[in-house]
Every structure is written in structure tokens, then in C-alpha cells.
C-alpha positions as CSV (number, residue, x, y, z in Angstrom):
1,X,-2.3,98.8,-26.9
2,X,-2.8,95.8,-24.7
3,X,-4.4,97.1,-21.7
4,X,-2.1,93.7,-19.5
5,X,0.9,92.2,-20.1
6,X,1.5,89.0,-21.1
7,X,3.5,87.8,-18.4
8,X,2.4,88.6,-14.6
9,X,5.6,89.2,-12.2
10,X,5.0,90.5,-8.4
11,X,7.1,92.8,-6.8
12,X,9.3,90.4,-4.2
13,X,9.3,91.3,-0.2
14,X,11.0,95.1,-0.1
15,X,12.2,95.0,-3.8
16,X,12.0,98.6,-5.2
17,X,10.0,100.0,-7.6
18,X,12.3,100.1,-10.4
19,X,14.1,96.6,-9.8
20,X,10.5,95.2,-10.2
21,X,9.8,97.2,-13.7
22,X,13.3,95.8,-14.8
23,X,12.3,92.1,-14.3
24,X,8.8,92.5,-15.4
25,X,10.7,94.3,-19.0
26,X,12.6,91.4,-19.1
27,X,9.6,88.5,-18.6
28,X,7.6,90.2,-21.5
29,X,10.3,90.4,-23.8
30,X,10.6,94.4,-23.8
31,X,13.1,96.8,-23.4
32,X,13.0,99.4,-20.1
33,X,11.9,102.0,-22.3
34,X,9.0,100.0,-24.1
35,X,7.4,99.2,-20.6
36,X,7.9,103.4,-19.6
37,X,6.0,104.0,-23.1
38,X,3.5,101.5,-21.9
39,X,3.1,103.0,-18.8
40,X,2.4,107.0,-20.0
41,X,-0.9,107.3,-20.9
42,X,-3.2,110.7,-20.6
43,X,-3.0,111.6,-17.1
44,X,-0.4,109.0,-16.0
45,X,3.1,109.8,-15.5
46,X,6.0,108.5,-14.0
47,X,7.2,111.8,-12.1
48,X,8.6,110.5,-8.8
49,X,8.5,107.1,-9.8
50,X,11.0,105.4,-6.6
51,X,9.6,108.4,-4.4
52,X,6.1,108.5,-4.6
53,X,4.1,108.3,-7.6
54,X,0.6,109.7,-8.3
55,X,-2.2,107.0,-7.5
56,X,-3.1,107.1,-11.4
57,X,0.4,105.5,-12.2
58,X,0.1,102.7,-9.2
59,X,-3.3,101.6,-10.9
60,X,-1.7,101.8,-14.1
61,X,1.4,99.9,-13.5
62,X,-0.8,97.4,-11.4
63,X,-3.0,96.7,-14.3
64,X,-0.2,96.1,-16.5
65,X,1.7,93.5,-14.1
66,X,-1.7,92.1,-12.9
67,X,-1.0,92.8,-9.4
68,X,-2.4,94.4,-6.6
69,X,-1.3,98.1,-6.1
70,X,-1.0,98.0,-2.2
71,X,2.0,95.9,-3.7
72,X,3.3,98.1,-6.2
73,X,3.0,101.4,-3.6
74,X,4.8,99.3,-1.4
75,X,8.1,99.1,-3.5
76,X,8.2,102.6,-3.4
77,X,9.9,105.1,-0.7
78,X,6.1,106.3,0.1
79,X,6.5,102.9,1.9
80,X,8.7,105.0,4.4
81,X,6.4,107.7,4.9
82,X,6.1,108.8,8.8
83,X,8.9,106.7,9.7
84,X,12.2,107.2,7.9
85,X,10.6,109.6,5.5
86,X,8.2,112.8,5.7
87,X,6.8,113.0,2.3
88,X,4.4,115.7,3.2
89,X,3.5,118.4,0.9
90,X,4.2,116.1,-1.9
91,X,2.3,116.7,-5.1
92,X,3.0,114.0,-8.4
93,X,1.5,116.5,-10.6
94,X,4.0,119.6,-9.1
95,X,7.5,119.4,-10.3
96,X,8.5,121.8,-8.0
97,X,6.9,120.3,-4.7
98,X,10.1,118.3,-3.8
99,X,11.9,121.4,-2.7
100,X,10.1,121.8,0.7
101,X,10.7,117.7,0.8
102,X,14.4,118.4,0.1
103,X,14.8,121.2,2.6
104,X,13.8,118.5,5.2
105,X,16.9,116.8,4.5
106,X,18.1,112.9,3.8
107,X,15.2,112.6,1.5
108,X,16.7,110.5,-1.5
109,X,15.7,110.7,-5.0
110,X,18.8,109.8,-7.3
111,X,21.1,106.6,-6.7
112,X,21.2,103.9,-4.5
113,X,23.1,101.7,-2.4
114,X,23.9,98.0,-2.7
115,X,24.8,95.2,-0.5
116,X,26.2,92.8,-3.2
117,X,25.1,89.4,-1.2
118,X,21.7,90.0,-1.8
119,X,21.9,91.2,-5.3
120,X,23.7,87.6,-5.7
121,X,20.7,85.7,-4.3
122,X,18.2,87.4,-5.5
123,X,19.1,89.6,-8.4
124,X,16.6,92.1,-7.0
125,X,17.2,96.1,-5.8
126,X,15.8,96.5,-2.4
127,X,13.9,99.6,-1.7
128,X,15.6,99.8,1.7
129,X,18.9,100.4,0.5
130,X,18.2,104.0,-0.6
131,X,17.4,105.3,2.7
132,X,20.3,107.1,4.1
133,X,19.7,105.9,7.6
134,X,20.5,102.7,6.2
135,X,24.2,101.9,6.5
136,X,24.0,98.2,7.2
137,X,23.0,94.6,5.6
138,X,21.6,93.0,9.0
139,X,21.5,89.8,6.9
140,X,24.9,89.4,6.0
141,X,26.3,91.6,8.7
142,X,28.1,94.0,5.8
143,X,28.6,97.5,4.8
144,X,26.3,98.5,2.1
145,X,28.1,99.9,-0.9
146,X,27.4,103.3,-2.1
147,X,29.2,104.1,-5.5
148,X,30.4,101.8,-8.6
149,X,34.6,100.9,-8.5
150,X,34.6,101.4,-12.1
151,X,32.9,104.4,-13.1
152,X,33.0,106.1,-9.6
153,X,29.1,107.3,-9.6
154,X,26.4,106.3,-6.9
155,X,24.4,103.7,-8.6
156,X,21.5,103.3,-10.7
157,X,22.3,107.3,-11.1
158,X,20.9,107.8,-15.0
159,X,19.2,110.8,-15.0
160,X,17.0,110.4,-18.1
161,X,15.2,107.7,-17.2
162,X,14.0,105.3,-13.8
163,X,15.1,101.9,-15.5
164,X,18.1,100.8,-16.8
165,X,18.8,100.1,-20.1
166,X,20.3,96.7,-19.3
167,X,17.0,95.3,-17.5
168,X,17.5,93.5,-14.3
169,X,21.0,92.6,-15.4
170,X,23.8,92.9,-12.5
171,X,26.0,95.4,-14.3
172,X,26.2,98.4,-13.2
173,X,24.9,100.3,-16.7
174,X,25.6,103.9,-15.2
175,X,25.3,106.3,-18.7
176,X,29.2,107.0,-19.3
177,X,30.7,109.7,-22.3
178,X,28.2,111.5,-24.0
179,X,24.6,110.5,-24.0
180,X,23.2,107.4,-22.6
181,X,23.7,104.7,-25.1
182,X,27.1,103.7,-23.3
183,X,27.1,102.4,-19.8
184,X,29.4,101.0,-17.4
185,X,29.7,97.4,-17.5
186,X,31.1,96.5,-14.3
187,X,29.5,93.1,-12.7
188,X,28.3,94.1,-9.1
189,X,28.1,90.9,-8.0
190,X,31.9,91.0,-7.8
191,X,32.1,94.0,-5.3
192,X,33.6,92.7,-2.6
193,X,31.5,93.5,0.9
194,X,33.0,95.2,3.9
195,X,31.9,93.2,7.4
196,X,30.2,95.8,9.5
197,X,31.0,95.9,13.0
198,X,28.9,95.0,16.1
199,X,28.0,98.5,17.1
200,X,27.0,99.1,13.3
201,X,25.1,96.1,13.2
202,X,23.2,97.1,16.6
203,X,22.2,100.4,15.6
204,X,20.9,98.9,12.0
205,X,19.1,96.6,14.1
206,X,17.4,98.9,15.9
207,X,16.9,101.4,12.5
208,X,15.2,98.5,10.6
209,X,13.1,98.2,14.2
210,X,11.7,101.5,13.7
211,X,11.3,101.2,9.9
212,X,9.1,98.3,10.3
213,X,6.9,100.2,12.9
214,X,8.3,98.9,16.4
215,X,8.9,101.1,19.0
216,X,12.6,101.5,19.8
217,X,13.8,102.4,23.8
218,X,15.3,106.1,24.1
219,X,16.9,107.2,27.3
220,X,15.3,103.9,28.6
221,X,12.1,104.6,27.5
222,X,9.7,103.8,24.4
223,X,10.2,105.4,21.9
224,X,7.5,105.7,18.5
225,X,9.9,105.0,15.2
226,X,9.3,108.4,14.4
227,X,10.0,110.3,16.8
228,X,13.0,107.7,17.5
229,X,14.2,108.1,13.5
230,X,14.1,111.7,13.8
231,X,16.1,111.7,17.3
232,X,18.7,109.5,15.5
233,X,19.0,111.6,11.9
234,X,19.0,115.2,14.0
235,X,22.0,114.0,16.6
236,X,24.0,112.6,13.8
237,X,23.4,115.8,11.7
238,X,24.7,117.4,15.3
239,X,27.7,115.2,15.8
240,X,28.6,115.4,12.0
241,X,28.6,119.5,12.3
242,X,30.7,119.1,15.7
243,X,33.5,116.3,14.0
244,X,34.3,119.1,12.0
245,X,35.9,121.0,14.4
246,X,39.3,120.9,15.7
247,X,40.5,118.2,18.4
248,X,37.3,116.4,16.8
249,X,39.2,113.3,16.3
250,X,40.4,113.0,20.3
251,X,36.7,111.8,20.6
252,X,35.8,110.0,18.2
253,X,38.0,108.5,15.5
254,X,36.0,108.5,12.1
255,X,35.7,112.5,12.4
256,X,39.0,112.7,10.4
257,X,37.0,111.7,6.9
258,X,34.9,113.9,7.5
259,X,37.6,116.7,6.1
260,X,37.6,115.0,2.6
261,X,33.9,115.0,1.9
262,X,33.4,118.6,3.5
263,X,36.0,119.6,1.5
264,X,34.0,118.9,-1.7
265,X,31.0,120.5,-0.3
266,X,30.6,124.3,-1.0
267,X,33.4,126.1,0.5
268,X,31.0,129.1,0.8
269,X,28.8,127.5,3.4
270,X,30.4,124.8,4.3
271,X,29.2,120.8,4.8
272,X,25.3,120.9,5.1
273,X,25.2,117.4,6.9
274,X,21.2,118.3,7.8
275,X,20.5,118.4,4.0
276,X,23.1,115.6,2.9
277,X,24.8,113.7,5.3
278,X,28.1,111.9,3.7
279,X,28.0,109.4,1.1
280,X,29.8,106.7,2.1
281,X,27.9,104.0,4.0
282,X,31.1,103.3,6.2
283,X,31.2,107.0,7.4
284,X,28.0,107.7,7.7
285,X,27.0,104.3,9.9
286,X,29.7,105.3,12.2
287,X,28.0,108.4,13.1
288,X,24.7,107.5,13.0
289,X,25.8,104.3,15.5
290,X,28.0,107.1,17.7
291,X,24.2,109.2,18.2
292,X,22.4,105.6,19.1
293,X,24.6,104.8,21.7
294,X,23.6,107.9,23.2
295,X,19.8,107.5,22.7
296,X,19.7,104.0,23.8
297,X,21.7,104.7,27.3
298,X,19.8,103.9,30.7
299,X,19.0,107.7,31.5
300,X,19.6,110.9,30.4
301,X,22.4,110.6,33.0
302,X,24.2,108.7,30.9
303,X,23.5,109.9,27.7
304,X,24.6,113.2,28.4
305,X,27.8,112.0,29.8
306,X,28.3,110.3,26.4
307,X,27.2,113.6,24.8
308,X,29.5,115.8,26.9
309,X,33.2,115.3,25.2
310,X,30.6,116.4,21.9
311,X,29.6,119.8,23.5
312,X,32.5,120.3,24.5
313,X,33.9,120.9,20.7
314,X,31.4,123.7,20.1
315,X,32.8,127.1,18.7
316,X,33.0,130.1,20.8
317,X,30.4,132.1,18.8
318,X,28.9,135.7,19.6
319,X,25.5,133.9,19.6
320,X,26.9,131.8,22.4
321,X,26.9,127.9,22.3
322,X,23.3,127.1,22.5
323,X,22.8,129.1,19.5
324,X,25.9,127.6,17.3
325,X,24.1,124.1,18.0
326,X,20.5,125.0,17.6
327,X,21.8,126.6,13.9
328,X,22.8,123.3,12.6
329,X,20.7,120.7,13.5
330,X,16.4,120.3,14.4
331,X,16.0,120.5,17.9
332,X,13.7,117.6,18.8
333,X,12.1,117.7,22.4
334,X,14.9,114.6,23.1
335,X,17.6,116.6,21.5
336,X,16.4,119.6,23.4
337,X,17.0,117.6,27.1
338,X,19.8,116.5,26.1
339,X,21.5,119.4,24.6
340,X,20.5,122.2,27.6
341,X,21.4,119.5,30.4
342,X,25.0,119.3,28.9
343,X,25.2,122.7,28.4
344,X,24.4,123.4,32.0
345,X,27.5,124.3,34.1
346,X,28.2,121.3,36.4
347,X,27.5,119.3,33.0
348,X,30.8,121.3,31.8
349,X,32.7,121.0,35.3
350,X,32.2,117.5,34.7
351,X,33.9,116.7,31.8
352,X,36.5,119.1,32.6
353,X,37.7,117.2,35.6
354,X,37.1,113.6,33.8
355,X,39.4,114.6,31.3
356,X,42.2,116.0,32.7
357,X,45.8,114.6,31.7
358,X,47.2,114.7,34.5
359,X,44.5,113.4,37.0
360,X,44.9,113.3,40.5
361,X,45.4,110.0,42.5
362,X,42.5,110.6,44.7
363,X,41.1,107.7,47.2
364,X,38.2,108.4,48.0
365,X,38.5,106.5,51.8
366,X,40.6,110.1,52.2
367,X,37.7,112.8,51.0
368,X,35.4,113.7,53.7
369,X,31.9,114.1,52.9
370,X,32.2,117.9,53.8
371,X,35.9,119.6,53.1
372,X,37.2,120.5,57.0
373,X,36.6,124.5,57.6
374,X,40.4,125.6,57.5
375,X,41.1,124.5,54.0
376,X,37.7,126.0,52.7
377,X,39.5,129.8,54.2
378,X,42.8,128.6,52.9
379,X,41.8,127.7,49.2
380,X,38.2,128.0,48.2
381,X,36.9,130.9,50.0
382,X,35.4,133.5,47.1
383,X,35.4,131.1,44.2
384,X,31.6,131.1,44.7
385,X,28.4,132.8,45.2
386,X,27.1,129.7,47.3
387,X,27.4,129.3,50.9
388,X,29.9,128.2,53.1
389,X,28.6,124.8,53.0
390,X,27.4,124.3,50.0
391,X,30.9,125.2,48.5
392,X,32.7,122.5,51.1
393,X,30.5,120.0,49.9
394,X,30.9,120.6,46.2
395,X,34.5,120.6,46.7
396,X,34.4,116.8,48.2
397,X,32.2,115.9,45.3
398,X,34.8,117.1,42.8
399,X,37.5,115.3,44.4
400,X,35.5,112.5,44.4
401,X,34.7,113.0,40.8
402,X,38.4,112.7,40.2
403,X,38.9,108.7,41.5
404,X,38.8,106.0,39.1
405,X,35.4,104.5,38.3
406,X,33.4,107.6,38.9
407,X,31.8,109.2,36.5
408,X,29.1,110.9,37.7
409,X,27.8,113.2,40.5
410,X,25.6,110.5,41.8
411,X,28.3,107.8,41.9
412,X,30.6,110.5,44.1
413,X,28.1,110.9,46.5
414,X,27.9,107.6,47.1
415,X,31.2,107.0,47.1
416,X,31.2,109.5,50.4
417,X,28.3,108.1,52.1
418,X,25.8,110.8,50.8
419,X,22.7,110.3,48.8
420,X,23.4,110.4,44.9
421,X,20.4,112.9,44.8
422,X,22.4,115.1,46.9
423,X,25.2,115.0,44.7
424,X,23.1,115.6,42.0
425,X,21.6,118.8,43.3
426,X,25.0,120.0,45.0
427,X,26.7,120.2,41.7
428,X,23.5,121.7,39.9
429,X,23.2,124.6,42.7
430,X,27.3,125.1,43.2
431,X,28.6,124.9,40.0
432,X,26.3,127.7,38.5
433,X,27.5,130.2,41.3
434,X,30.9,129.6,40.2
435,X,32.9,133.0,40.0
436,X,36.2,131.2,38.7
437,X,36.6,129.5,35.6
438,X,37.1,125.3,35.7
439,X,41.0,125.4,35.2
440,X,41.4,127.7,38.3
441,X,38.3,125.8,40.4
442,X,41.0,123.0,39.8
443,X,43.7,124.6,40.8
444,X,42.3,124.8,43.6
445,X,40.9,121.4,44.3
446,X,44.7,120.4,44.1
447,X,45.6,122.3,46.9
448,X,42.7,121.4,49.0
449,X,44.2,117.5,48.1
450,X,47.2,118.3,49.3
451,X,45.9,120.2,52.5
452,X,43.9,116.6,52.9
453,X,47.2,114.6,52.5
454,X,49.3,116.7,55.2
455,X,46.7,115.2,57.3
456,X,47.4,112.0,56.6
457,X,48.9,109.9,59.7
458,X,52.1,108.6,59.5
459,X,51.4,105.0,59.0
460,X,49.2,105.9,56.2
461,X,46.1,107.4,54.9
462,X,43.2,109.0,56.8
463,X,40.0,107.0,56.2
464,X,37.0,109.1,57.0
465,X,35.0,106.3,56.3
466,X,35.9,104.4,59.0
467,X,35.3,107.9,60.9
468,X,32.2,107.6,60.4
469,X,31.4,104.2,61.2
470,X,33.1,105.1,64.8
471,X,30.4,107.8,65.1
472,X,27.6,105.8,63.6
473,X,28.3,103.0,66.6
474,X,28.4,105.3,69.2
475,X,24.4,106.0,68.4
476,X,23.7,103.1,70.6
477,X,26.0,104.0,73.8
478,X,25.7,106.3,76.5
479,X,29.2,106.1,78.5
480,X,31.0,108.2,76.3
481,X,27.9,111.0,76.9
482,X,27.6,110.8,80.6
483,X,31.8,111.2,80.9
484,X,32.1,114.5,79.0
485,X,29.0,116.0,80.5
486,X,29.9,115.1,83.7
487,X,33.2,116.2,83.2
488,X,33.0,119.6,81.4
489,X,29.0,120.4,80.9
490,X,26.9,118.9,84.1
491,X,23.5,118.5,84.1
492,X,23.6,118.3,80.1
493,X,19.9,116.1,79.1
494,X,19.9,112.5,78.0
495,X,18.2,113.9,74.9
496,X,21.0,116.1,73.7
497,X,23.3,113.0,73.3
498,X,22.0,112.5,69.7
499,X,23.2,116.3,69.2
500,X,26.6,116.1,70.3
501,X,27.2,112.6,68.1
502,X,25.7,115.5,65.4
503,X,28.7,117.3,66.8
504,X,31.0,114.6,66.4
505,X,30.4,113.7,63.0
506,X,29.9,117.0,61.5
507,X,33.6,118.3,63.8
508,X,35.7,115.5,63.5
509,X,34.4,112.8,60.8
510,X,33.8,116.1,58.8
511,X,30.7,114.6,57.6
512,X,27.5,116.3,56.4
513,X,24.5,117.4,59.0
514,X,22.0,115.5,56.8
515,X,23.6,112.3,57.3
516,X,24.0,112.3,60.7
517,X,23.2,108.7,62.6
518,X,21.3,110.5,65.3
519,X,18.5,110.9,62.6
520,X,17.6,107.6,62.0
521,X,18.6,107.1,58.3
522,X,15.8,110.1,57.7
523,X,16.6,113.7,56.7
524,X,16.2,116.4,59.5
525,X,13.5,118.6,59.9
526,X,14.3,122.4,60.0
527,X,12.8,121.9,64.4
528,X,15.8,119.4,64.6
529,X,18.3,121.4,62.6
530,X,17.3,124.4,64.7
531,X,17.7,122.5,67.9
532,X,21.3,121.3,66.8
533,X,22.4,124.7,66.0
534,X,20.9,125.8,69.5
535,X,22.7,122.9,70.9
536,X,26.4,123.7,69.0
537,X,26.2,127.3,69.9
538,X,26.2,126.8,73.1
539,X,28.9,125.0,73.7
540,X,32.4,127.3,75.1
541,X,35.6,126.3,74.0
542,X,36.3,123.4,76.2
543,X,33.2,121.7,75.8
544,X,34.3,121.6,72.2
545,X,37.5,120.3,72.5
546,X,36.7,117.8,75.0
547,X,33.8,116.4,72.6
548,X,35.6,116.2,69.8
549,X,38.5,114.5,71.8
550,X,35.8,112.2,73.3
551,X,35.6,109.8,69.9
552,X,39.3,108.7,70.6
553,X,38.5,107.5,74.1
554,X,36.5,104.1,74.9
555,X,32.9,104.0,74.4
């Protein structure tokens, strides 16, 4: 026995293992079976052959094709390892070792995909192509193919050997009947190739990013491929379990295939998308590219608003909805953030009053930053554990949550004047105190609306921002000060004029203490707080009214 072939042939760039034994077969004038012979010896097997053979059968192959072995490991899937793949626990000489490799899920070991274009050019099997976070041909912007038109099986799926009996022929050469000496003999060149769209072709992009070892950004920060590869697989495995559940397909419009391939999983235990996501390419890119939009937004911010109408689908379950989701996916640290931030109440409220059919036409130019006192007793008095405050705030957020373009806490604070952190941490504190559910806290909200449009003067709408901007110039004027106090509170200081313009824009702009003009653009101290409360209590009943009535008069 020859110890070297003839004919030297070098695995090409990301051709796979068995492509490469199929053309080196063919250069030396052998059959698929001769070159296996050839390659058994004492000691040398060819037990995990694509996946990752035992060092004794690299050296062996190499010395056969004359090559060098870092070139013959690398047309293998151990190419993959600690990227795409987690071959740990792997042993070549243990049959049984793939089962903890298995139980780690999306690991492949039988079949292939295709993109036909490059089997055209090249005649060659890329390596690539059996990852199952591969979906896409960048190069030609197409679907990859997943099963043979004519004989309906995943390709290259002979079980009784690694090559195929044809060589590095294009046919397909699936075994078909009984026993393997008849295969299919459909042409794959002729398959025709799906285009992929843009958002498939941006999240292969960014897969084949990570595969080659480049970090890839994650809730706008660097991500390593594998922690960014594991992010992606888990979420999809996620979003796969939730688009099986009813009113999936209001969110995202590929969840209604998903029936037909869970339907031929076990009906017993249903889909295990962890283990085996779906097979076709089409599908299974969809949802892959559905969890990369969400890891590749700005923030967190916005990936959980992404996430939300997800959540949202999860089953009432006695082990609540934290535990339904941790039960069917890997909780990465990522997926961990993401998943208890959208779980949190105000995460919920959120979506809730985003998705409402029939939304309120709320301008924000007619929410004050702080609902007025006499709707909070009217409508939203005991909905909450929070104070007083607190509770009137929150409500102006929500109704600011409710106007077009805002879709976030944040954003409704600004839209009121407030700080977005503000809005942030309103919603956080309030919405967790809640003692009425989000369809009655609504309810509610409606009615406050409408208490806020009986208000309304009769030439139009109230703007409270331009309230506000009437306080905010008075910060720099005296006259109006020196009338009232002469008139209803004499020998009132110069220095409480900056507390009764507090007055004024808390009592009639309805705005919020903290952003008060009289502060400087800075956020009170508790000694200036105190000394505006001092200052408010002791004012009687006309000194109110007359203050409040002072805003409409001249400056």
C-alpha cells in the first residue's frame, strides 16, 4: 500500500472535508470507497469525519494528499470550534461522546445545505454551509438550499459512508430504495436559488463576522463572536418557542410555518427548537435575522422595545412567565438583561398602551408635565401604592406615551419638558406599585384625557407648553412680584420671588417642582425644597388665588 497518492490536490478556501476527499477520489482515478479503505489503517478511523476527526486520521489523510494538516483540520467543523460550535467533551475514539455535544443543540452531523451558484463555479461543498446559523450566500445574496426537489432528503444524507458514491459529481446521489447502490440523480446545479432579502443578508453579514473571529456590536457594544453567536442561537431558540403560540403571527409574519414543522416534531414534547431549530434555510434565517435586529439595537432601550410584543406571547404558567422562558432557551448574561428588563412592569405597561387599537389622539402641547390635583381625586386616586405625585406624574407620562412618535419613557419626558431620566425612573417606581391591572389603569387615563379636554378654551387647545415658557420668562422680572405682595402679602422678601414663580409653575403651568426656572436648570436641593414648602404653606387663601391670577396680568 502506497504510503501517498499519486496525484496531490489541496483542500480550496472553506471547502469541506468530504468535498475535498471526493475530488482527490476522482484525481487518482479511485472510487470514494477505495480512498476510505486507504485511509483506515490500525489506529486510524474516520469516526466523525466532517465533525472532528482524531489527529491520527488528519496526519493520515495529509500524508495521503501531500498536504499540510492545519489544511485538512481546517475543512472540518472543528474549524468552528469556540465560535459557531462548542465541540467540547468530544472524544474520536468514543462513539458515544457526541451526546453531551448534541444536547448542546444546533451541532450538525448529517446533511448539508447548498447554495447552487457556488457549486456551479467551483464544483466544491463548502464547510460553511452546514452550520445552521448559516441561512444565507453573502456572495450571491441567496437563500441557501436545504433538501434535494427530487428525492426530498437534506443533502449529502448517506448514512453508510462520508463520500458519495458519485465523486465530486453535481448530482445529488442521496441512497434511494433499498440499499445504497441506487441514488438520486438530480443535477444541483439546476436548483434554482431564492434572493435573500436585505435584513437576511445583514444578519449573515454579521454571522460570517463572528465566524471569522471579528467582534460583532451588541446592544451598541463589542461583542466577542462567541458570546455574540451564542446571544443570536439562544434568542432565536426563544423567539422560535414564543412563534408558536397563539396571536404569534400579529408580530411577526413567518411564525405561521412554524405550525407545519412543529407539527412533525414529537407531539409528546412538542418542537425542541434549542436542540433542532427548523430546516428550511428560509424559515430559519427569518428568525435568526428577527433576534439580530434586537442585539444590534443602540441600547438595551431599544432592544427590549423590540423584544416586548415577544414577551408579551408568553403562556400564563403556574411557574409564572420568567420560568416558562428560562425552560426553553439558555439564559446568556445578554439574554438575562434583556429578558428581566421586559418582564419588569412598566416594560409590560408599555407595550400595552403602544398597542392599543383604538389609541387616543393625544397632543402632547395639551399634557401637563404633572396631572392637575382634581382629576388625580376624580380618576386615579387608589390605583397605586405610590404617592400623590409620583402617580400625577406617571399618569402625564402615559398620556404622553400614547402620541405618535413616542415610544419610549424617555422620549415622553421629553416631550413634556422633563428629563428622560426622570421618565425613566417614574415609570420604573410607579408602575410596580400598581394595584389595578393595565386595561383598567387605561380606563382611566381616558377619563383623565377627557377631564384635560373639558379644559380646553374655546378657540382651541390648552398648550401647557407655552405655560411654561410664560413662567420661565417671568424668572427675570420683578413687577409682577412687587404688585401681588404689595397688594395681598406686604413686606414679602425679594428672595422669595423665585418661590412663588415655583408656585406659579407647579399651580397653574401644572408643571413639576424639579423643573422649576427658579433653580437654574439644576435639580433642587432638599434645603430649597424645604424652603418652598415653608414658603407655599404659608400662603391663606387669597394669596393663592391672587398668585396664580398674577401670570395673566402684565409682567
Amino acid at each position: 500500500m502506497s504510503a501517498t497518492l499519486p496525484v496531490s490536490v489541496a483542500p480550496q478556501h472553506g471547502e469541506s472535508i468530504d468535498s475535498w476527499l471526493e475530488h482527490l477520489a476522482d484525481a487518482n482515478d479511485l472510487t470514494t470507497a477505495q480512498l476510505l479503505a486507504l485511509t483506515r489503517q490500525p489506529g486510524v478511523s474516520t469516526r466523525y469525519l466532517t465533525l472532528a476527526p482524531a489527529p491520527a486520521t488528519i496526519s493520515r489523510l495529509a500524508t495521503l494528499a501531500r498536504v499540510d494538516e492545519r489544511l485538512v483540520a481546517g475543512a472540518t467543523l472543528a474549524a468552528f470550534d469556540g465560535t459557531a460550535l462548542d465541540l467540547t467533551g468530544l472524544d474520536p475514539d468514543d462513539r458515544h461522546s457526541y451526546r453531551q455535544i448534541a444536547a448542546r443543540g444546533w451541532t450538525p452531523i448529517h446533511g448539508t445545505q447548498l447554495c447552487p451558484p457556488c457549486l456551479i463555479e467551483t464544483g466544491c461543498w463548502q464547510t460553511a454551509w452546514r452550520l445552521l446559523v448559516a441561512t444565507v450566500c453573502a456572495r450571491h445574496r441567496c437563500v441557501l438550499t436545504a433538501t434535494c426537489p427530487s428525492c426530498q432528503r437534506p443533502f449529502r444524507d448517506q448514512r453508510h459512508s462520508h463520500l458519495r458514491r458519485v465523486g465530486s459529481a453535481t448530482l445529488c446521489s442521496n441512497p434511494i430504495g433499498q440499499g445504497p447502490t441506487k441514488q438520486c440523480q438530480h443535477d444541483l446545479t439546476t436548483i434554482p436559488a431564492a434572493s435573500a432579502t436585505p435584513e437576511l443578508l445583514a444578519m449573515q453579514r454579521r454571522v460570517d463576522a463572528a465566524i471569522a473571529g471579528h467582534d460583532v456590536t451588541v446592544l451598541g457594544h463589542p461583542a466577542s463572536p462567541p458570546a455574540y453567536l451564542a446571544d443570536l442561537r439562544h434568542l432565536t431558540t426563544l423567539l422560535l418557542h414564543l412563534g408558536n403560540q397563539p396571536e404569534a403571527a400579529s408580530v411577526a409574519a413567518w411564525t405561521h410555518r412554524l405550525a407545519d414543522e412543529g407539527a412533525r416534531r414529537s407531539q409528546s414534547r412538542g418542537p425542541r427548537w434549542g436542540l433542532r431549530p427548523p430546516t428550511d434555510p428560509a424559515l430559519r434565517g427569518q428568525a435568526l435575522a428577527t433576534a439580530d435586529r434586537i442585539l444590534k439595537a443602540l441600547d438595551i432601550e431599544a432592544a427590549i422595545e423590540l423584544l416586548l410584543p415577544w414577551i408579551e406571547l408568553t403562556p400564563a404558567t403556574a411557574d409564572g412567565r420568567l420560568g416558562w422562558l428560562a425552560d426553553r432557551t439558555v439564559m446568556t448574561p445578554t439574554l438575562t438583561r434583556l429578558v428581566m428588563a421586559a418582564l419588569a412592569p412598566h416594560r409590560r405597561l408599555s407595550h400595552h398602551l403602544d398597542s392599543q387599537e383604538a389609541r387616543m389622539d393625544v397632543d402632547t402641547r395639551g399634557v401637563p408635565q404633572v396631572i392637575p390635583a382634581t382629576l388625580y381625586e376624580q380618576h386615579l386616586a387608589g390605583a397605586s401604592s405610590s404617592s400623590e405625585a409620583t402617580v400625577r406624574l406617571f399618569a402625564s407620562l402615559c398620556l404622553a406615551r400614547m402620541a405618535p412618535m413616542i415610544t419610549s419613557w424617555a422620549k415622553a419626558a421629553e416631550a413634556l419638558g422633563l428629563p428622560p431620566r426622570m421618565g425613566i425612573n417614574c415609570a420604573r417606581a410607579c408602575s410596580a406599585t400598581m394595584f389595578v391591572d393595565n386595561t383598567e389603569w387605561s380606563g382611566r387615563l381616558k377619563a383623565v384625557w377627557e377631564g384635560l379636554r373639558d379644559e380646553w378654551s374655546p378657540t382651541g387647545r390648552w398648550n401647557y407648553r407655552n405655560f411654561e415658557a410664560k413662567v420661565a420668562r417671568r424668572r427675570q422680572l420683578t413687577r409682577w412680584f412687587h404688585e401681588w405682595a404689595d397688594a395681598v402679602r406686604p413686606n414679602t422678601r425679594d428672595s422669595s420671588r423665585g418661590y412663588a414663580l415655583t408656585f406659579q409653575w407647579i399651580h397653574v403651568a401644572c408643571a413639576h417642582l424639579d423643573t422649576s426656572p427658579a433653580w437654574d436648570g439644576q435639580r433642587p436641593t432638599a434645603v430649597q425644597r424645604a424652603y418652598y414648602r415653608q414658603f407655599e404653606d404659608s400662603l391663606d387663601e387669597r394669596q393663592r388665588f391672587e398668585l396664580s391670577h398674577a401670570l395673566h396680568k402684565r409682567a
